[in-house]
C-alpha positions in Angstrom: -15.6 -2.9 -5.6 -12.6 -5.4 -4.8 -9.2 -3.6 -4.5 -5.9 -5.1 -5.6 -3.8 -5.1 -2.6 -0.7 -5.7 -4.0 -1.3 -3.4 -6.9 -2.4 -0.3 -4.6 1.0 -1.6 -2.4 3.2 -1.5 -5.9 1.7 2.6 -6.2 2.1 3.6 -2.8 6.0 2.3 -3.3 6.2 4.1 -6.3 4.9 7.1 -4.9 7.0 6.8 -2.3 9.7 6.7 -4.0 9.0 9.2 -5.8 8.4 11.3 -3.0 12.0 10.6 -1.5 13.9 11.6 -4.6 12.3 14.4 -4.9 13.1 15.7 -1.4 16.7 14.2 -1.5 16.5 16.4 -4.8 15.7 19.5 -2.6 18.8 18.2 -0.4 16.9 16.6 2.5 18.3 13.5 3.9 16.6 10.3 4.6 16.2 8.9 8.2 13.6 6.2 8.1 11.5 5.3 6.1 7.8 3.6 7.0 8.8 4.0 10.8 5.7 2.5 12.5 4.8 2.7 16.9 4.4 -1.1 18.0 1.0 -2.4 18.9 -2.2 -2.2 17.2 -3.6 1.2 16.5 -1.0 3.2 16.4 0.5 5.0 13.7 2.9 5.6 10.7 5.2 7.4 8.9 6.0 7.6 5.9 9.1 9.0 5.5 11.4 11.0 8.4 13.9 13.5 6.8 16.4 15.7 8.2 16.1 19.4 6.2 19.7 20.6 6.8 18.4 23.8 7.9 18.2 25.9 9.5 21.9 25.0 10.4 22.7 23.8 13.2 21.4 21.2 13.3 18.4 21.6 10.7 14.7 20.2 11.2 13.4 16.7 11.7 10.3 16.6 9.0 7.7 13.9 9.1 6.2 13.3 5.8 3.2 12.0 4.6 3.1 10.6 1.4 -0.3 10.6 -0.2 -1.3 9.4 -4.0 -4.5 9.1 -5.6 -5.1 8.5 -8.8 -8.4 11.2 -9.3 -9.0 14.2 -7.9 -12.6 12.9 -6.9 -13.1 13.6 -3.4 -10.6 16.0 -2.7 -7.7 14.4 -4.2 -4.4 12.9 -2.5 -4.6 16.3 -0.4 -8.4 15.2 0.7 -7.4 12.0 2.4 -5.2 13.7 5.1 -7.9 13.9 7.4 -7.8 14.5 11.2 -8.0 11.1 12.5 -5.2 10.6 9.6 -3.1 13.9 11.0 -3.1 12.5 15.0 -1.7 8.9 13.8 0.9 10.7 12.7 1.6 12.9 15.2 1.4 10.1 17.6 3.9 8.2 15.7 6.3 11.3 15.4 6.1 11.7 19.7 6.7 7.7 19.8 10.0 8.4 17.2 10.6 11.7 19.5 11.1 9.8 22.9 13.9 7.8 21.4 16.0 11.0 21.4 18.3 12.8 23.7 17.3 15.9 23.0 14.5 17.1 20.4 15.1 18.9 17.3 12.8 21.2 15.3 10.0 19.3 13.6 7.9 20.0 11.6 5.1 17.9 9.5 5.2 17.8 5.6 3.1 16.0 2.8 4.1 15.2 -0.4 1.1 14.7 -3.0 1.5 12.9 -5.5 -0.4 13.0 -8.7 0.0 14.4 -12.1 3.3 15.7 -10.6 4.7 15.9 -7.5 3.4 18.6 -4.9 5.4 19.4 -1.8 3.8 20.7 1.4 5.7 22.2 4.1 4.5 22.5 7.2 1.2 21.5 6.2 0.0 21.1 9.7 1.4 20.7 13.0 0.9 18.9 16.2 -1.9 20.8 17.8 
């Protein structure tokens, strides 16, 4: 079965933006936005948000975005697989060494499907 690239594209930008206003709804502020590590094979994020808290400071969060448009095979949540979980993480470190000093982090997802689910902390770097 033949995808339609640019359709699929158009979703994932609208479910990325949907994604962002819902955490600049929930006061987070945006960063960057599909921050990627140079070379082949590395990895991406999504979105990079600051969570004003804890104060000082608050928390750095890395967030996946995920949207699928059945629940058949687990879902958005279902695609966030290992392999999936460690591009990510090594995209976070690669963002991470560009900084003086390092923040909290922590790694959320944001499904999106019938409505909009928020994960926080829904895995870490281990």
């Amino acid at each position: 079965m033949k995808t339609d690239n640019k359709t699929t594209k158009h979703r994932g930008d609208a479910a990325e933006d949907a994604a962002l206003d819902h955490l600049r709804d929930a006061g987070l502020v945006l960063l960057a936005r599909n921050y990627r590590t140079p070379g082949r094979g590395g990895g991406e994020i999504d979105l990079i948000m600051r969570d004003p808290r804890p104060l000082p400071g608050g928390t750095l969060v890395f967030v996946e975005v995920r949207q699928r448009s059945t629940g058949a095979h687990g879902g958005a949540g279902g695609s966030i697989t290992g392999p999936k979980q460690r591009r990510i993480v090594f995209a976070a470190q690669h963002y991470l060494s560009r900084l003086r000093a390092v923040p909290p982090c922590r790694f959320d997802v944001v499904l999106v499907e019938e409505k909009i689910t928020w994960l926080q902390a829904a895995f870490d770097a281990g």
